[in-house]
C-alpha positions, -999 to +999 in steps of 0.1 A: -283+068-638-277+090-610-252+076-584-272+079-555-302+054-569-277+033-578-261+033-544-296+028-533-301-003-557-270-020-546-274-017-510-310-025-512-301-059-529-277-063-502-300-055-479-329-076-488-302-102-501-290-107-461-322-103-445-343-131-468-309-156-469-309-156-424-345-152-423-350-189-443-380-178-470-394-205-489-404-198-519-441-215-532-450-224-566-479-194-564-453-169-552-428-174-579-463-173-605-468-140-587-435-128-588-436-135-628-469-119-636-458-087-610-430-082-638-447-086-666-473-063-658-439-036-643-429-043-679-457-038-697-465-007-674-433+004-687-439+004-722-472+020-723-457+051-700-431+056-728-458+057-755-480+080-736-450+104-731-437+098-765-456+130-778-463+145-746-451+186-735-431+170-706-408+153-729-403+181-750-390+199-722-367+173-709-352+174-742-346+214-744-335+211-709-296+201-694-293+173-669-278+198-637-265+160-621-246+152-652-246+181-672-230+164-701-264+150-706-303+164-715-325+155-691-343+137-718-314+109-719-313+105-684-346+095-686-340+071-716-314+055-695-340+052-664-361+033-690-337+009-703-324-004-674-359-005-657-366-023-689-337-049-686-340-059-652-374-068-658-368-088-687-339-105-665-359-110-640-389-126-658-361-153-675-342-156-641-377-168-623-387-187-654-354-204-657-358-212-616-390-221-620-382-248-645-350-261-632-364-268-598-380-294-578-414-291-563-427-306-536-459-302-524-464-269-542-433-255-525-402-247-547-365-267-537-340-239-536-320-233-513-318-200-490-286-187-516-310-188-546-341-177-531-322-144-515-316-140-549-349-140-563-363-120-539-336-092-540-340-092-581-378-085-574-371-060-549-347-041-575-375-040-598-400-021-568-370+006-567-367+013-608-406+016-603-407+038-574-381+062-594-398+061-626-436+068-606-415+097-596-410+107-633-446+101-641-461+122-615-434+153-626-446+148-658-483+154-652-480+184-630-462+197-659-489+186-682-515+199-659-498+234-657-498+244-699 
C-alpha cells in the first residue's frame, strides 16, 4: 500500500477512535446488525469487483504497467495488495462485531460496552469506508479505461 493511505488509515482510526470515545456513543443491538450486514455486503462487493476485472483490458494493463510509487512493483500488485487488505479488515471486522455482539450484555436493545470498546468498533468500521473509498477509486479508473478501447 502506498504510505500516504496508510497514514490516512491510521490517523483516521485515531481520529474517529478519540472523537466516538469523548463523545459517549452507544452502541444499539440494530446498529451493530447494521454494522455486520454493511461488511458483508463491502466484502461481498469486493469479491465480485475482482471477478469482473479478472478478465477485463484494465487489468491487463496494470500488469504490463510499473508501479511509479514503488517501482519495484507492477501496478497490478499494488492493486492485489489493495484487495487483500480491503479483504482482511472486513473479515476482521465482521468476527470482531460478531465476537462483541455475543460476548455482550443487552439491555433494552442497547449493547453494554463501554466507550473503550465501542471507539473501537466504530473506528474498525470507519477503516473499512476508507479501503472502499480507495478501491471505488480503482473501479472508476478502470471503466474509463474500459470505455476508451
Amino acid at each position: 500500500m502506498y504510505s500516504e493511505h496508510v497514514k490516512s488509515l491510521f490517523l483516521t482510526t485515531i481520529g474517529i477512535f478519540t472523537i466516538f470515545f469523548f463523545i459517549d456513543v452507544t452502541i444499539s443491538e440494530s446498529l451493530m446488525q447494521n454494522f455486520i450486514t454493511f461488511l458483508s455486503i463491502t466484502f461481498g462487493f469486493y469479491m465480485t469487483s475482482l471477478s469482473v476485472l479478472y478478465n477485463s483490458k484494465y487489468i491487463k494493463k496494470l500488469y504490463d504497467e510499473i508501479d511509479p510509487k514503488k517501482p519495484t512493483q507492477r501496478k497490478i500488485h499494488t492493486l492485489k495488495t489493495y484487495f487483500k487488505n480491503s479483504a482482511y479488515w472486513s473479515l476482521f471486522s465482521i468476527g470482531l462485531l460478531m465476537i462483541y455482539s455475543l460476548i455482550t450484555k443487552i439491555e433494552n436493545n442497547v449493547l453494554d460496552l463501554n466507550a473503550f470498546f465501542e471507539s473501537i468498533l466504530v473506528s474498525v468500521v470507519f477503516i473499512n469506508f476508507i479501503f472502499m473509498i480507495l478501491l471505488f477509486k480503482v473501479f472508476i479508473n478502470g471503466l474509463i479505461e474500459e470505455s476508451t478501447k
